[in-house]
N, C-alpha and C positions, 0 to 999 in steps of 0.2 A: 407535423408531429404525429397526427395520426398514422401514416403512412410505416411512420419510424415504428409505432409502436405494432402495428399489424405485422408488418416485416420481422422482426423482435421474434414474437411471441411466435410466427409460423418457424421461423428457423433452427431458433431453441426446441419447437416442439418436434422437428423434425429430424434434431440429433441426439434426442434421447429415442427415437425411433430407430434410426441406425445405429446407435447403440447398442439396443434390446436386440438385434437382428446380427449382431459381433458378437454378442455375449449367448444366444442360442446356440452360434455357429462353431466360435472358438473355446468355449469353457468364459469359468470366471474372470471378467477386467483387474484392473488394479483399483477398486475403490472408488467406482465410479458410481454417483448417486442415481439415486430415483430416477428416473423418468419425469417431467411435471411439468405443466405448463408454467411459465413464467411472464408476466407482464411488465416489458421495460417502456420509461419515456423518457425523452430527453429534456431537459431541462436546463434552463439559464438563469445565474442568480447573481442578482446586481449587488456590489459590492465596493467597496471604498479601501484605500488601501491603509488608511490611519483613520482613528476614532476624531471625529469634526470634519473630515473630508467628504462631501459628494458623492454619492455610489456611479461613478462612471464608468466602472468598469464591468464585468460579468465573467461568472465561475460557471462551465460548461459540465453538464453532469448528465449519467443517464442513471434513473431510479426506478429499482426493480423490487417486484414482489409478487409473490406465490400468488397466480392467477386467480382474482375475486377474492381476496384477503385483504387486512391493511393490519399486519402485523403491529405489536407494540413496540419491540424494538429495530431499531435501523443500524444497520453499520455504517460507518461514516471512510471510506477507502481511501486513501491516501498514498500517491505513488513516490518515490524516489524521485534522484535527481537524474535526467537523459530520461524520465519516463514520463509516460501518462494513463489516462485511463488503462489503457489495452494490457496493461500488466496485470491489472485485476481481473481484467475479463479476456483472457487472450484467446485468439481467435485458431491458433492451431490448436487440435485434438481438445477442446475446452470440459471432455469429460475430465480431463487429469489436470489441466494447466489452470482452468479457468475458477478462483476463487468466489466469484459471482454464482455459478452454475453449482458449487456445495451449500452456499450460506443458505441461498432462499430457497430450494428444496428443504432444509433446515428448518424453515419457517421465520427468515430473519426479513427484513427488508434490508436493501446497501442501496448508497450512493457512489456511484465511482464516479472520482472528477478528475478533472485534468488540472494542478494546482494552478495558481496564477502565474501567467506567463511561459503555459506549455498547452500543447494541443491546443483545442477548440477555446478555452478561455483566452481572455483580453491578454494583449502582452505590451503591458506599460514599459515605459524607458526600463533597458539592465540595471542602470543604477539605482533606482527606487525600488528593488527586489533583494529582499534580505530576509531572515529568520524571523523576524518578528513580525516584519508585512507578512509573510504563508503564513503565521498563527494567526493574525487579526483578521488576515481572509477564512481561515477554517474556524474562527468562532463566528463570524456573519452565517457561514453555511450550514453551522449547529444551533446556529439560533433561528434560522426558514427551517429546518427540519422539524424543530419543537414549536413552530408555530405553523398556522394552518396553511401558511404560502407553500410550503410542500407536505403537509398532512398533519401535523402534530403529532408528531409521534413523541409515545411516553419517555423514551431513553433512548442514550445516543453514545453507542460506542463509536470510538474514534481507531479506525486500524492502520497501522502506519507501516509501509518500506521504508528503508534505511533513510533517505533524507524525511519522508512522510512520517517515519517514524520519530524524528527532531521535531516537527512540526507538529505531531500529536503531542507529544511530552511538554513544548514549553505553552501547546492549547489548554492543554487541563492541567498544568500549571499555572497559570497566569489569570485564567477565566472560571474556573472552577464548573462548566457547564455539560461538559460529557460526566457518564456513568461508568465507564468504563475504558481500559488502553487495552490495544495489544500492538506489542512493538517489534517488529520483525528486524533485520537485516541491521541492528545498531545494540551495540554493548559501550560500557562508560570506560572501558579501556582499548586501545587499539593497538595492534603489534604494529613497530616500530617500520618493518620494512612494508609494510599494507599502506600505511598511512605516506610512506614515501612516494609511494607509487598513486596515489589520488591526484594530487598536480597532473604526475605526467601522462595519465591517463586520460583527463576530463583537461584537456588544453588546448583542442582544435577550435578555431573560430567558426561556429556554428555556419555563417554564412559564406564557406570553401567546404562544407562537407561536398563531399563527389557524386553526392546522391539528388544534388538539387533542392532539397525540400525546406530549407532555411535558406536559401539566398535572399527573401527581401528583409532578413533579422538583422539589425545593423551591429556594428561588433557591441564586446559584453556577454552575449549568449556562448557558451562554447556548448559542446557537445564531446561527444568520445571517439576516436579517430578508427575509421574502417577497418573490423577485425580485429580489434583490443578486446571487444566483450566479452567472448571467449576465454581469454586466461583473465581476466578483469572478475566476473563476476559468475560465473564456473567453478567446476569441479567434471571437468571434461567426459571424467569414465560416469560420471552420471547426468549425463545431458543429450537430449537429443538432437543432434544437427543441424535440423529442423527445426529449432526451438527456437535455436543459436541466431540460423540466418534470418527466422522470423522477427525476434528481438532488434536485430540489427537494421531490417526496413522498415519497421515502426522506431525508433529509437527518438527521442527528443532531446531538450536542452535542458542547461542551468546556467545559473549566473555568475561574475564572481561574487557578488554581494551575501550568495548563499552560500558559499563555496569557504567565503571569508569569514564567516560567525556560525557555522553550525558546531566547531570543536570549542564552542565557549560553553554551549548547553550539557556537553558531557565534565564541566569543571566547574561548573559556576552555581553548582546544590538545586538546578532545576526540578529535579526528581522527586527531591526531598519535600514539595508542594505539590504532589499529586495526592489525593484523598480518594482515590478512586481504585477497584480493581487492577491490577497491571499484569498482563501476559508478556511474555518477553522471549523471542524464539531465532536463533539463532543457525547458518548453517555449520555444521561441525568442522567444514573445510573452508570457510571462510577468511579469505587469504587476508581483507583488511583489518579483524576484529581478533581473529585466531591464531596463535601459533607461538612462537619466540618472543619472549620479551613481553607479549601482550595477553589476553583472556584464556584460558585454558577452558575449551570449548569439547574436553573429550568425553565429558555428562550433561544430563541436565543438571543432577547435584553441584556440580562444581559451581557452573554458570551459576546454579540459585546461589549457592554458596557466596559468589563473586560480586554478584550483582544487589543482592539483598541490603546491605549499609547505604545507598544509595540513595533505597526508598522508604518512607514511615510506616509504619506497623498496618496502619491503616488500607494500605495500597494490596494489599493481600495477598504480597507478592508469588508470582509463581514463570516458573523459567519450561524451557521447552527445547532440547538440542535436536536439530532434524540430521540423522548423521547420513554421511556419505555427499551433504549437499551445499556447495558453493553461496557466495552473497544473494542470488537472489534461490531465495526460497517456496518461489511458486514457480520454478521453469523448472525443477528437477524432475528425475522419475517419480521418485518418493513423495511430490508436491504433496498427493493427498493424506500422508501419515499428518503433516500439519494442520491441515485443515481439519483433520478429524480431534486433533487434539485442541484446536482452537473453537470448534462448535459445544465438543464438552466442558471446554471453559464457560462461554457463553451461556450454556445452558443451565449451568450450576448457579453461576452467580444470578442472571435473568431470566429462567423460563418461570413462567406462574406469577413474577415480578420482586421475585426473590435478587438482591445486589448486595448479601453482607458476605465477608469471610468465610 
């Protein structure tokens, strides 16, 4: 662990080095932060998948913060479905891509995990993996955050991609124990031919991907079939190629059991039980939430407009359209207009330890 964390901290410090030494040479980046040391470790948190069951399993996470600090508040990351960690901290060009490398420059602490039954965490039978097991696994991991097995930290925003974003919403619904949402890559309406095309996207059996890396998953897990991501979860004329093929050799699974109940949380008044801040950020081109028949994603007013009956007064509701940018919202060019609009969320509702409206 130590090894991880020295590795970490020299790497990161070394490409805000090359950075500084791009941005001398070329003129101004696109919004790339500070330079700063950052301190990551990796961490394992034993976990149960229902309340009276045994913690036998383990939530694989690496938690970071602004070198020799122990910030108040954490972000709690949470990736989609075929993702894991790496979405949040991704490892190409991480001045632009990497949502980790803005937060705690920020002065935030985050946890990036790998949900249960992706990446580095345990991956119990497919069939025991459903919507309510990922909230009961990410309110154990907000409840080691708030207690001293990973710091205590005062408050715990929960940040969520499209499935991470299900999973955030029914967490601070259900448990009441985060301070804060921000929900990316998920709207309570879905355009008709988006939602058509979810099946036939996410229906390879994880363990025939061509890439080897799931062969001992036994079926139940699928994945996304080689070179779908691209018109899947894009907006092509704004994406880097690079991003694209990166995405695609870190790529992970999901189940059907999540697959099968995550459109009950956008019907079933989930929202309406959040009491907490709520960010909600969308990409403009986003082909499963966006378009005909489904969310009109051509403002942010609208979206707030849209999205607002939803949630209770309380939730303080506030909407964010990242335009010109596909379902996933941190691989665009643009990534960092988000981030910067999601820090000044943050920092309104929590800097000082301010959390009201």
């Amino acid at each position: 662990m130590a090894a991880f964390v020295a590795r970490r901290t020299r790497a990161l410090l070394a490409a805000g080095l090359v950075a500084s030494a791009a941005l001398f040479l070329s003129g101004p980046a696109a919004a790339a932060p500070t330079p700063a040391a950052i301190d990551c470790r990796a961490v394992h948190i034993p976990v149960s998948l229902a309340a009276g069951q045994t913690a036998d399993y383990q939530v694989y996470g690496e938690l970071c913060s602004p070198a020799g600090t122990h910030p108040d508040v954490v972000q709690l990351l949470l990736p989609g479905g075929t993702y894991n960690h790496v979405y949040w901290d991704f490892p190409y060009d991480p001045d632009r891509y990497s949502y980790v490398r803005h937060a705690v420059p920020a002065g935030y602490a985050t946890l990036d995990i790998d949900r249960i039954a992706t990446g580095q965490s345990s991956r119990p039978n497919s069939l025991l993996i459903n919507t309510d097991v990922n909230a009961y696994v990410a309110h154990q991991v907000v409840r080691a955050l708030k207690s001293p097995q990973l710091g205590a930290f005062d408050k715990v925003i929960a940040v969520g991609h499209s499935y991470g974003s299900i999973t955030a919403m029914v967490e601070a619904a259900t448990f009441h124990d985060v301070d804060g949402v921000i929900d990316t890559g998920i709207l309570h309406k879905l355009a008709p031919t988006g939602a058509a095309q979810i099946p036939l996207y996410l229906n390879e059996p994880a363990n025939i991907d061509p890439s080897g890396r799931f062969t001992q998953l036994p079926l139940g897990f699928v994945t996304t079939e080689p070179g779908t991501r691209k018109s899947f979860f894009y907006n092509a004329s704004n994406a880097d190629p690079q991003v694209v093929a990166t995405d695609e050799a870190t790529k992970d699974t999901f189940t059907a059991g999540e697959l099968a109940t995550f459109p009950l949380v956008l019907v079933n008044g989930t929202t309406s039980n959040i009491h907490v801040p709520v960010l909600v950020v969308i990409g403009g081109k986003d082909i499963i939430f966006c378009g005909l028949g489904g969310s009109d994603c051509s403002s942010s007013a609208r979206v707030q407009a849209q999205e607002k009956p939803f949630y209770p007064a309380d939730a303080c509701l506030e909407s964010y359209v990242l335009a010109n940018s596909g379902h996933d919202v941190n691989l665009h060019l643009n990534s960092t207009d988000w981030y910067a609009q999601a820090l000044s969320w943050a920092n309104r509702h929590f800097a000082g330890g301010r959390s009201s409206c």
